[in-house]
C-alpha positions as CSV (number, residue, x, y, z in Angstrom):
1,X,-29.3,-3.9,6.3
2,X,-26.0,-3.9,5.3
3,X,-24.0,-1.0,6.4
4,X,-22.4,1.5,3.5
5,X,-19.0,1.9,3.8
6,X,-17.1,4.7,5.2
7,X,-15.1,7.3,3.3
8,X,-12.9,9.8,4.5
9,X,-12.1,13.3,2.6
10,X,-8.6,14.1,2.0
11,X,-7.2,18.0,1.0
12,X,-4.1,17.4,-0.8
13,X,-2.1,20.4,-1.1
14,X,0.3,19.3,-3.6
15,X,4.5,20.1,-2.8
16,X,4.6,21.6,-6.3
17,X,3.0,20.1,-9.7
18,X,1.3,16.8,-9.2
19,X,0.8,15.2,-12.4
20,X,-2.8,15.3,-13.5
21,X,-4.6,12.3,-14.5
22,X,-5.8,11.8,-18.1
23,X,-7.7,9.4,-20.6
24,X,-4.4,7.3,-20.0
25,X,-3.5,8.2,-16.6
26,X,0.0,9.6,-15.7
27,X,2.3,8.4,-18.1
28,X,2.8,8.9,-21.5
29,X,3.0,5.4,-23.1
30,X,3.4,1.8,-21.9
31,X,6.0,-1.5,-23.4
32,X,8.2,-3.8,-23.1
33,X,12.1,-3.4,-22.5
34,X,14.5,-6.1,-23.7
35,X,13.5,-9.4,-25.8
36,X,10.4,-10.7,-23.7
37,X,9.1,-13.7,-25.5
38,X,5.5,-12.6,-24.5
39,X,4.2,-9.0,-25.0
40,X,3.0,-7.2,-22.1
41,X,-0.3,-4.1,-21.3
42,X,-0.8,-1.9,-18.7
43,X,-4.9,-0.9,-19.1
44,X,-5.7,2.3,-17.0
45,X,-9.3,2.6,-15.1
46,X,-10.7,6.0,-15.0
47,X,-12.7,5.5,-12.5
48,X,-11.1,3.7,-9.6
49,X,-8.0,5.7,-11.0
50,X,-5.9,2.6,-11.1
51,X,-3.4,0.7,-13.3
52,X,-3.5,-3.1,-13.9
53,X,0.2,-4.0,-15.6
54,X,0.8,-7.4,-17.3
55,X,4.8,-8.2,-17.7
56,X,6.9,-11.3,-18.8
57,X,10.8,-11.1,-19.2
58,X,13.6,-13.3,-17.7
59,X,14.9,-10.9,-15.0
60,X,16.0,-7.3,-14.2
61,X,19.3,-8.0,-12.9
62,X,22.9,-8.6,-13.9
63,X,23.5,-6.9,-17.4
64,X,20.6,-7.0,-18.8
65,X,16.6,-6.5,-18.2
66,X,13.6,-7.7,-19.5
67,X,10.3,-6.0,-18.5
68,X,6.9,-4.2,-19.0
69,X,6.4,-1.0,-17.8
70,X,4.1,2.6,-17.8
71,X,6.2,5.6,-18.3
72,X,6.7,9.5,-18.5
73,X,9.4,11.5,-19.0
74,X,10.3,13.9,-15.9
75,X,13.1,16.4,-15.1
76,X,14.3,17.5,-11.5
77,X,14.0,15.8,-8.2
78,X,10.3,13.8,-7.7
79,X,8.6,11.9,-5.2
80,X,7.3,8.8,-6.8
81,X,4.3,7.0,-4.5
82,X,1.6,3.8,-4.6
83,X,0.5,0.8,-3.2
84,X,1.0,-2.4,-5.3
85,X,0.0,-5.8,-5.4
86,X,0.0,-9.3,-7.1
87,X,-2.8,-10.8,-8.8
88,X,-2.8,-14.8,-8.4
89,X,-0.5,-16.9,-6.6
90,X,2.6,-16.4,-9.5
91,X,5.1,-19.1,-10.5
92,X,8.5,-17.3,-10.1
93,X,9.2,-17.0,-6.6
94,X,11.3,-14.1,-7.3
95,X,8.8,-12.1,-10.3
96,X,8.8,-8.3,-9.2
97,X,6.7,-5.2,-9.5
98,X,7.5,-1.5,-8.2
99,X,8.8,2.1,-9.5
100,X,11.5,1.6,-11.9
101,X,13.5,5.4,-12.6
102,X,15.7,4.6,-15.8
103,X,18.2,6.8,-18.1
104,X,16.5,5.0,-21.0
105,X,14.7,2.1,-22.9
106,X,17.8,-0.6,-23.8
107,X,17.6,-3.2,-21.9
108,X,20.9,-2.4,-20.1
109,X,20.7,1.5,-19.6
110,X,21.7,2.4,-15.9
111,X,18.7,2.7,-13.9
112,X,17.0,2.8,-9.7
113,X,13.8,0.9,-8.9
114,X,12.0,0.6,-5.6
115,X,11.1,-3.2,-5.9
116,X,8.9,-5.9,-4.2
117,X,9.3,-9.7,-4.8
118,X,7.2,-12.3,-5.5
119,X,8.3,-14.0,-2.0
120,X,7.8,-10.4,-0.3
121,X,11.9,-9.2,-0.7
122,X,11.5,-5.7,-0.4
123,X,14.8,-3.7,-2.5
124,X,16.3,-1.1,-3.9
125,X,18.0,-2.6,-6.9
126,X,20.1,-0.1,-9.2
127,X,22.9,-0.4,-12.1
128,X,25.3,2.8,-12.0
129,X,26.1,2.6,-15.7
130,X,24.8,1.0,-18.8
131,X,25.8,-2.8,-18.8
132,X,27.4,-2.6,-15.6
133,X,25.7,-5.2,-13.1
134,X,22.9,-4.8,-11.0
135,X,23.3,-3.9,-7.1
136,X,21.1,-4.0,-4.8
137,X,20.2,-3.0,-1.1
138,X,17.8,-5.2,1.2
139,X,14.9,-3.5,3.2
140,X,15.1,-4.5,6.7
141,X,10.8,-5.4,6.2
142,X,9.5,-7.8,3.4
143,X,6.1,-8.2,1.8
144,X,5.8,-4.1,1.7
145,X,2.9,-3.0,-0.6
146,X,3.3,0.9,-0.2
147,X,6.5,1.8,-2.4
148,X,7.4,5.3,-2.1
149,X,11.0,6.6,-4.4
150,X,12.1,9.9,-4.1
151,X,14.9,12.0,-5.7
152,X,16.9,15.2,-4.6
153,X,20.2,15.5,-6.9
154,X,21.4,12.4,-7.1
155,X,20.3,10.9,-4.0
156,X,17.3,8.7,-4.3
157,X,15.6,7.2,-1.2
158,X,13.2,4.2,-0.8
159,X,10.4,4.4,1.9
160,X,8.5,1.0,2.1
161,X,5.9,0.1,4.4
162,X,3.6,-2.5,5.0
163,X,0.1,-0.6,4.6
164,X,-0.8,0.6,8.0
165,X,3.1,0.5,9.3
166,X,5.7,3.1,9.3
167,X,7.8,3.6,6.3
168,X,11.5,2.2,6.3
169,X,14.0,3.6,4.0
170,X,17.2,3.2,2.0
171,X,19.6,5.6,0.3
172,X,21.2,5.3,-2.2
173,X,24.0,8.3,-3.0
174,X,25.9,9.8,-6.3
175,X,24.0,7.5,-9.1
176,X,23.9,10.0,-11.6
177,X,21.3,9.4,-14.3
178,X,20.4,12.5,-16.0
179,X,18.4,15.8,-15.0
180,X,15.8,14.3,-17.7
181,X,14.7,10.2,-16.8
182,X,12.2,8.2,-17.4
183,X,10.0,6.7,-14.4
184,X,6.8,4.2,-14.1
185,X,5.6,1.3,-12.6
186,X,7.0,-2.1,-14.0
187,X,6.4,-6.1,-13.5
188,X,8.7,-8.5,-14.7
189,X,7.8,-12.0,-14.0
190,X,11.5,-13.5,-13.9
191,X,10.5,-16.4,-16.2
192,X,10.5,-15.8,-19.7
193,X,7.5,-18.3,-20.5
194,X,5.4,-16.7,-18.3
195,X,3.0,-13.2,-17.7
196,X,2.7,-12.3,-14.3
197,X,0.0,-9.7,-13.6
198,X,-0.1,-6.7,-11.0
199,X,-2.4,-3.7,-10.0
200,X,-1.4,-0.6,-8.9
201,X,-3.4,2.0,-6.6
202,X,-3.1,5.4,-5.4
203,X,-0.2,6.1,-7.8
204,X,1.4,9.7,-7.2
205,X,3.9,11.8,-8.9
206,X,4.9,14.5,-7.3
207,X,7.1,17.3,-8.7
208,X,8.2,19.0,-4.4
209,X,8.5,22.8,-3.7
210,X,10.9,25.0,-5.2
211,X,13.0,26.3,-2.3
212,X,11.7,29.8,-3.0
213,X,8.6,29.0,-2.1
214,X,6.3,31.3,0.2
215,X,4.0,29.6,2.2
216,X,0.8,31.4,2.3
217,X,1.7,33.8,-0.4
218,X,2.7,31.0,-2.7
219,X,-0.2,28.5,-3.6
220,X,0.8,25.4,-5.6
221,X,-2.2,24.0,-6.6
222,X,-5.0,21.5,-5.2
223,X,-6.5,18.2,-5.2
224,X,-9.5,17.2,-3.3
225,X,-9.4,13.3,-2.6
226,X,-11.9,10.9,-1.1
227,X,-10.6,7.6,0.7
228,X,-12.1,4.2,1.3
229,X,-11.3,4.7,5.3
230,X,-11.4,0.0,5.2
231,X,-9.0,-0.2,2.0
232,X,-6.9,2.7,1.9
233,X,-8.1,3.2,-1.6
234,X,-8.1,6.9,-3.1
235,X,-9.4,8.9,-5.8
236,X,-8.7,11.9,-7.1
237,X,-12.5,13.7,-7.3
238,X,-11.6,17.7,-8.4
239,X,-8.3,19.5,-9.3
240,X,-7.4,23.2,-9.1
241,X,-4.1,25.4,-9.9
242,X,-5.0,27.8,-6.6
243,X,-5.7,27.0,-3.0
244,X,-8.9,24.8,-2.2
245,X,-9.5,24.3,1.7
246,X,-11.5,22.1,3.9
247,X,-14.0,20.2,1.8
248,X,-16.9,19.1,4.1
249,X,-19.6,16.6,3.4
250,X,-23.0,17.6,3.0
251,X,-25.8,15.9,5.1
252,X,-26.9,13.4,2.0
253,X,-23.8,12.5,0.9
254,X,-23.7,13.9,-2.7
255,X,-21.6,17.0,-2.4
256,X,-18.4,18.8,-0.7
257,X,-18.4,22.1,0.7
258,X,-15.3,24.1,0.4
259,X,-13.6,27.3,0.2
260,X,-11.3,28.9,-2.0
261,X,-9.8,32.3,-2.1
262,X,-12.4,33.8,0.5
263,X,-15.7,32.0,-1.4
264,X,-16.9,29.0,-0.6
265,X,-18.1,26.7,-3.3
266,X,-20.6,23.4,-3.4
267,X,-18.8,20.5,-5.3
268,X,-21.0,18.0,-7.0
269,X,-19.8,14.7,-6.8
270,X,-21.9,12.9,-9.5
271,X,-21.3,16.0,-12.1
272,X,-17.9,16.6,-11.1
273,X,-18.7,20.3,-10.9
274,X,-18.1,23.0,-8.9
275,X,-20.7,26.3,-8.2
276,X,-20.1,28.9,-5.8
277,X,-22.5,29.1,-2.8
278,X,-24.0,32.6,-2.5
279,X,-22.8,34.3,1.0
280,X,-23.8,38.1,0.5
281,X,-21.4,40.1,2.0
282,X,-19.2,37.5,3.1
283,X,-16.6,37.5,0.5
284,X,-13.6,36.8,2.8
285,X,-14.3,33.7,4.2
286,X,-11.7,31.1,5.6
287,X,-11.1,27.7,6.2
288,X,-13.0,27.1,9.2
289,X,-17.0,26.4,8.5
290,X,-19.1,23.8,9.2
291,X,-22.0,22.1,8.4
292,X,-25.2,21.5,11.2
293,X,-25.4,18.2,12.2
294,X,-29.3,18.1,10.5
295,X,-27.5,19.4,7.4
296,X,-29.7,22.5,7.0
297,X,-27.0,25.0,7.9
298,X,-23.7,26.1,7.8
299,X,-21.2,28.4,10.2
300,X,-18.6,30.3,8.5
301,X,-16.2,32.6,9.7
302,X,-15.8,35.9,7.7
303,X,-13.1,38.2,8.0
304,X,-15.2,41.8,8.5
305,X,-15.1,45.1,8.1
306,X,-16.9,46.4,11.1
307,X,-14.3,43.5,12.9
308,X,-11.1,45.9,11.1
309,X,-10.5,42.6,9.2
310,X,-11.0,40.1,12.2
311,X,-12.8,37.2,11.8
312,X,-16.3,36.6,13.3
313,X,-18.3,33.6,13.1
314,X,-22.2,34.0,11.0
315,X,-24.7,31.2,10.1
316,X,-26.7,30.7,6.9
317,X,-28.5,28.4,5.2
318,X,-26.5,25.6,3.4
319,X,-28.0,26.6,-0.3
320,X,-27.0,29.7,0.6
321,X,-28.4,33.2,2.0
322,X,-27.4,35.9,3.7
323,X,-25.1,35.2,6.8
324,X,-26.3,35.9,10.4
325,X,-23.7,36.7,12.7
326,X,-23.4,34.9,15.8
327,X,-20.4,36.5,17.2
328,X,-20.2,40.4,18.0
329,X,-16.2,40.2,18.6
330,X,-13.6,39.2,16.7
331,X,-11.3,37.2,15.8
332,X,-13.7,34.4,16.5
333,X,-13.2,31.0,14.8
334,X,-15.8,28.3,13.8
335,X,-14.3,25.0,14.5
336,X,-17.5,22.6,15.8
337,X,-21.1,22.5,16.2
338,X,-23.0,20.3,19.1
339,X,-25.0,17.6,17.9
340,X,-28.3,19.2,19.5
């Protein structure tokens, strides 16, 4: 019997706005920069949440670049994230794929991009101003297939890794490109006769924290993930503007558990819809609950009245009941359950 693979559940509490996915994905259009001989696509799939980008063009260096590209338009500083990757062995030895951040579409407008070779160079290529040549700064790795670019002002840092490996990184100071830029993933397969083709996984963009921000008072919004715990691979499963906190699996696999603003909820993963879970009087739950290991109950911990706001810890059944409480004093948190 062939075993079914493991996933892992990830709470993403996003830094500020991450960009929601759509019918198209994150980015607002897709084409070609410069004269490519051979027209490129980038084809978004819904429901492994990935982007498969076909590119041709001669090069993106010197004074001039030829590409194909998915893009949005983004103001302020951003954290730009995904794993990458070939398809097929290539011709050029030198094609390229990775996050390009550009002032505009010409083919020689000043531009950043955290790129990865065809022979595994690992870079952070750049042009300072429109037709000005390309410059470029080695990674100290090569072969990296998580690309991470980030910008604060006008100081935009690389972090590449090979997946698994810690991130290395390179800065690159004072390129000034405009508060408002365009950014998405690109391949270009240095040889203008040819279309080199690339997919793109776990793509992120990630809008961080104004410095004003509160934590605990402030809440910036949600996403619950679920990871492939052999690949890496993960997709984004249910969205929220407010606070959602420590999903858990139910016993048969088809729904999450979490809470949210004192409730807790059941999350279906086939429907894609959330309901809440009836708890009586406990209305102020937090993050700590968890399921029996039979998956006929659930432990909560409810901030009470009679506990002058403490928490205490209750069990109920996991449709839902009324709680019974298992702890007279307070606080008391829930954080395990034995397997017996």
């Amino acid at each position: 019997m062939k075993r079914p693979r493991p996933f892992w559940l990830i709470m993403t509490l996003p830094l500020q706005a991450v960009f929601a996915q759509g019918s198209s994905g994150l980015f607002q259009a897709n084409g070609d920069v410069g004269a490519v001989k051979h027209a490129g696509s980038a084809v978004y799939d819904r429901v492994e949440q990935t982007y498969n980008l076909k590119g041709s063009g001669t090069n993106l260096w010197f004074d001039q670049d030829e590409f194909h590209w998915a893009w949005t338009s983004i103001k302020g500083d951003f954290i730009l994230r995904t794993h990458a990757r070939f398809l097929g062995a290539g011709v050029d030895p030198h094609r390229k794929l990775g996050w390009m951040v550009r002032a505009g579409q010409n083919g020689q407008a000043a531009y950043v991009d955290g790129t990865v070779h065809g022979d595994g160079l690992t870079s952070l290529q750049f042009r300072r101003t429109a037709g000005a040549d390309t410059e470029e700064i080695k990674s100290s790795i090569t072969g990296a297939d998580v690309i991470q670019l980030a910008r604060l002002g006008n100081t935009y840092t690389l972090s590449v890794a090979r997946y698994g490996e810690p991130f290395v990184t390179s800065t690159l100071k004072d390129l000034a490109l405009g508060d408002e830029v365009l950014v998405g993933l690109f391949v270009c397969a240095h040889n203008a006769d040819v279309v080199e083709e690339a997919v793109f996984s776990n793509v992120r963009i990630i809008k961080p924290a104004p410095s004003t921000l509160v934590p605990y008072r402030d809440y910036l919004g949600s996403h619950v993930e679920v990871m492939d715990v052999e690949t890496g691979h993960r997709r984004i499963v249910h969205s929220a503007p407010n606070s959602l906190q420590a999903p858990n699996w139910t016993s048969d696999g088809t729904s999450l558990i979490y809470n949210s603003e004192g409730l807790l909820y059941r999350f279906n993963l086939t429907s894609g819809q959330s309901t809440v879970l009836p708890t009586d009087f406990a209305n102020k739950n937090n993050n700590d609950h968890v399921l029996s290991f039979d998956g006929t109950q659930i432990g909560i911990s409810h901030h009470a009245t009679e506990a002058k706001g403490n928490s205490l810890v209750y069990v109920l059944p996991v449709t839902g009941g009324t709680p019974r409480k298992i702890t007279p004093l307070g606080p008391s948190y829930l954080h395990g359950w034995s397997p017996d």
